[in-house]
N, C-alpha and C positions, 0 to 999 in steps of 0.2 A: 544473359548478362552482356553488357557492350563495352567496351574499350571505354576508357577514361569515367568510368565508374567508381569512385570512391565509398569504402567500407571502415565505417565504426573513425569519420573523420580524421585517417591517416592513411590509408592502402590505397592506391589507385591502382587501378586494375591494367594491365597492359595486352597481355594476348595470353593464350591457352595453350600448356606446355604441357598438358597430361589429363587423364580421365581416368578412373579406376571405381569397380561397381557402386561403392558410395561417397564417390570423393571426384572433384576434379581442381586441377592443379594449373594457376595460374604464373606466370610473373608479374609483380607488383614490385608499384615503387613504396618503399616503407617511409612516410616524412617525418616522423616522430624521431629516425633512423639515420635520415640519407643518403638510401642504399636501396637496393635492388632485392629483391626476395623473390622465394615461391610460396603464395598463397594456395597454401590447401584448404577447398569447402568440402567441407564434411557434413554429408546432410543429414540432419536431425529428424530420422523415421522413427522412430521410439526411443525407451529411456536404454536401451541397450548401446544405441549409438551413441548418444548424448554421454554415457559411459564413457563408453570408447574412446569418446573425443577427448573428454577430461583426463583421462590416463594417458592420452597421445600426447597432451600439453605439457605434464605434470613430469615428464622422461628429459628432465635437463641433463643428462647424461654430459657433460663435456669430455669430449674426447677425439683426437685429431680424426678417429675415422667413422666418428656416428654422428649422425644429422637428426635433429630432435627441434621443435620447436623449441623459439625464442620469447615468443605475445603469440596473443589472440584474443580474438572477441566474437560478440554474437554478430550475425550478418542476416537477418530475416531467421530463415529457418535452418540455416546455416551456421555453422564454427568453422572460424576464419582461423588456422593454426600459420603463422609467420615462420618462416625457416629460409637457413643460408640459399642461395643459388648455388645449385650444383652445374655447371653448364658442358661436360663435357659427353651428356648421353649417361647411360648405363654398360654396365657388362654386356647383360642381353644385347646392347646396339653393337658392342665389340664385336663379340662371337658373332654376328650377321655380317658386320664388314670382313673380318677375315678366320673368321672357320678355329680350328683348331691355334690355340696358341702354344708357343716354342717351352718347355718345361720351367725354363729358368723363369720366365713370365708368369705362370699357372704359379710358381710356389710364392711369387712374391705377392697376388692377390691374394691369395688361398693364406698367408699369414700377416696379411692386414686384415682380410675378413675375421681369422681367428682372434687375432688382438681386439677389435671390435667387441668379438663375440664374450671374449673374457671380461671385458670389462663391464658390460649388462650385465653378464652372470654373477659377477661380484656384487653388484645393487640389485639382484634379486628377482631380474627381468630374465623373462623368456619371451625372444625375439616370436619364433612359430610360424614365420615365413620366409625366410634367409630364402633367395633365389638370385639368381642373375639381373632380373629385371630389378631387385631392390638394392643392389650396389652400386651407387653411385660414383661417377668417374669423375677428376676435373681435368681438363686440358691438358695436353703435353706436346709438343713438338716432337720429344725426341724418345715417346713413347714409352715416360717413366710411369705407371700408373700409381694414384694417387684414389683409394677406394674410400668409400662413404658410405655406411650403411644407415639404409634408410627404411619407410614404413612399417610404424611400430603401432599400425590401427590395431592389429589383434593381437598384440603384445599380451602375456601372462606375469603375474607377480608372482613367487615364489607363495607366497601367503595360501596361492589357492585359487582366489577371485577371478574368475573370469570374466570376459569381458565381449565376449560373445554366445549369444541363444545357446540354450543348454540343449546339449543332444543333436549337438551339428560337428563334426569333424572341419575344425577352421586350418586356412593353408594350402600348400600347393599340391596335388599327387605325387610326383614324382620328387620331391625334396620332403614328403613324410615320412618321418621313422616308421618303422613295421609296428612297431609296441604302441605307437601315435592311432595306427591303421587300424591295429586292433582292442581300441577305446581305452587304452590307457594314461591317464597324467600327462598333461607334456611335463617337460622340464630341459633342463640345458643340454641333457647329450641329444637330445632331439635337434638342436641344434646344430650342435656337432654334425650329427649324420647330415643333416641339410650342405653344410659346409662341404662335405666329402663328394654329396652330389655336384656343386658346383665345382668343385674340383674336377672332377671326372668329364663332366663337360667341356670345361679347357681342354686337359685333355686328349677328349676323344675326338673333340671339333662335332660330337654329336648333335643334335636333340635334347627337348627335355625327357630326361629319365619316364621310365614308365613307372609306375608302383611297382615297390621290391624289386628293383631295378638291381641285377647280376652284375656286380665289379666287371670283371672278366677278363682276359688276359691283356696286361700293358701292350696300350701303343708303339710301335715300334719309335724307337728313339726314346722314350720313356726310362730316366733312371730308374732302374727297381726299387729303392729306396722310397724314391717320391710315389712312385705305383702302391707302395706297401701302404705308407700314413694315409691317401686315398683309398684303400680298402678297409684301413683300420677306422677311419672313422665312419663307413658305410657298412660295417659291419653290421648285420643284422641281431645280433644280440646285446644290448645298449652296453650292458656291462665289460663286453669284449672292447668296447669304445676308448678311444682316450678318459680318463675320468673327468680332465676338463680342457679349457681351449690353450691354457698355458705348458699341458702336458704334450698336446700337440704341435704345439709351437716348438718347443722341445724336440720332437723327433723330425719335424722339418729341419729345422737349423740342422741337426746330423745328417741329412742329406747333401748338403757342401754347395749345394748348387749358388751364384753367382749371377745377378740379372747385370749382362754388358751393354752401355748404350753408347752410339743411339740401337731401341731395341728394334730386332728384325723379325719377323716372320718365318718360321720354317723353310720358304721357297725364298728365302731372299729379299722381302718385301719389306720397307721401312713402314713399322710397325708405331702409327698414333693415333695418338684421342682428340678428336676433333672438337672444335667449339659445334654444339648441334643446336643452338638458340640464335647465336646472329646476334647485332644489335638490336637494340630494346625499341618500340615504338617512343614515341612520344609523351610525355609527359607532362605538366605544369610543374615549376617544382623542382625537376630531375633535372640533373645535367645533361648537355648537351653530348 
């Protein structure tokens, strides 16, 4: 597909901001809108995708930290899902610029992500891929983060329905529950424990988790408190888990911690989210 490609006579297609095994992720200008978007093509390999996509459309979740489409339409063999511009990178791109982040930092993601996650869980959704790379960031100067949870291609309804090939473990390794691992139901504390992984990565300034990845002893400078809800919710027995994202939420807040800005880095380093897109190409249409 080329630049200033128009889809379903409103999306002009602008440049290519992402790829993911059946999906790639454009900016487009939306004119029905006139506004800026990221078009996701979700390509239509059987009726399990074409699923998928409709369940990906169909998650209006409003909520200041989840990203869900807004339209869509058919594009060849393609579904075109319209969703906000998130422009500041992801988590994933954080943790690569600067490694382990400061605690006070880790707990303020780690209970936007929860807030997120409570809120699908309330409409019955099971996320099933919480990772760093699907948090989305928006810009900040002075390094407040502002998280957005995003890609709900293999999202689960409470109902049961699945939404991917039967007899495939869908999601990430090292952010799957053990009880995920070992062929059972997802459901929300599977989530949970995802959450905990990404926690612990903060953190640890590690890597992704291996499967059944060992808490292990807090980071040095690490309040114990924050080190505890991090283990409680990677706890490998689901049940030992928080029961849900608001009971977590709950034992963060006891932890007292404080995000002060502007935020810093452990070594001293002023710690932001950059714009990682730039100015938009050209468009007909689009403002200047």
């Amino acid at each position: 597909m080329s630049t200033g490609w128009v889809i379903g006579g409103r999306f002009t297609m602008l440049d290519r901001i992402g790829t993911g095994g059946t999906s790639r992720v454009w900016r487009a200008f939306d004119h029905a809108e006139g506004r800026y978007c990221a078009a996701k093509l979700v390509r239509r390999r059987g009726p399990t995708t074409v699923l998928r996509a409709v369940r990906e459309q169909a998650l209006r979740l409003a909520h200041p930290h989840v990203v869900t489409p807004y339209a869509s339409c058919a594009a060849d063999d393609d579904v075109l899902l319209a969703m906000e511009l998130v422009r500041g990178g992801s988590l994933q791109t954080l943790l690569g610029d600067y490694g382990r982040l400061p605690p006070a930092y880790a707990a303020e993601v780690l209970d936007q992500l929860l807030a997120a996650l409570g809120h699908i869980h309330a409409a019955g959704v099971v996320h099933r891929d919480v990772k760093p790379a699907n948090l989305l960031l928006e810009p900040s100067a002075v390094g407040a983060p502002l998280v957005r949870l995003a890609d709900f291609g293999i999202a689960l309804e409470d109902d049961g329905v699945r939404v991917t090939t039967t007899g495939f473990t869908v999601g990430t390794p090292g952010y799957l529950a053990p009880e995920v691992l070992d062929w059972n139901r997802p459901g929300p504390r599977q989530d949970l424990y995802a959450a905990g992984m990404v926690g612990w990565r903060m953190l640890t300034g590690a890597g992704d988790p291996q499967p059944r990845q060992p808490v292990g002893a807090p980071p040095a400078g690490t309040p114990p408190g924050l080190w505890s809800v991090v283990g409680c919710l990677c706890d490998p027995d689901p049940e030992r888990r928080p029961p849900d994202a608001a009971a977590a939420r709950r034992a963060l807040a006891m932890c007292g911690l404080e995000l002060r800005l502007p935020a810093s880095t452990l070594d001293g380093e002023a710690l932001q989210i950059f714009d990682q897109l730039g100015p938009p190409p050209a468009a007909p249409g689009a403002p200047g």
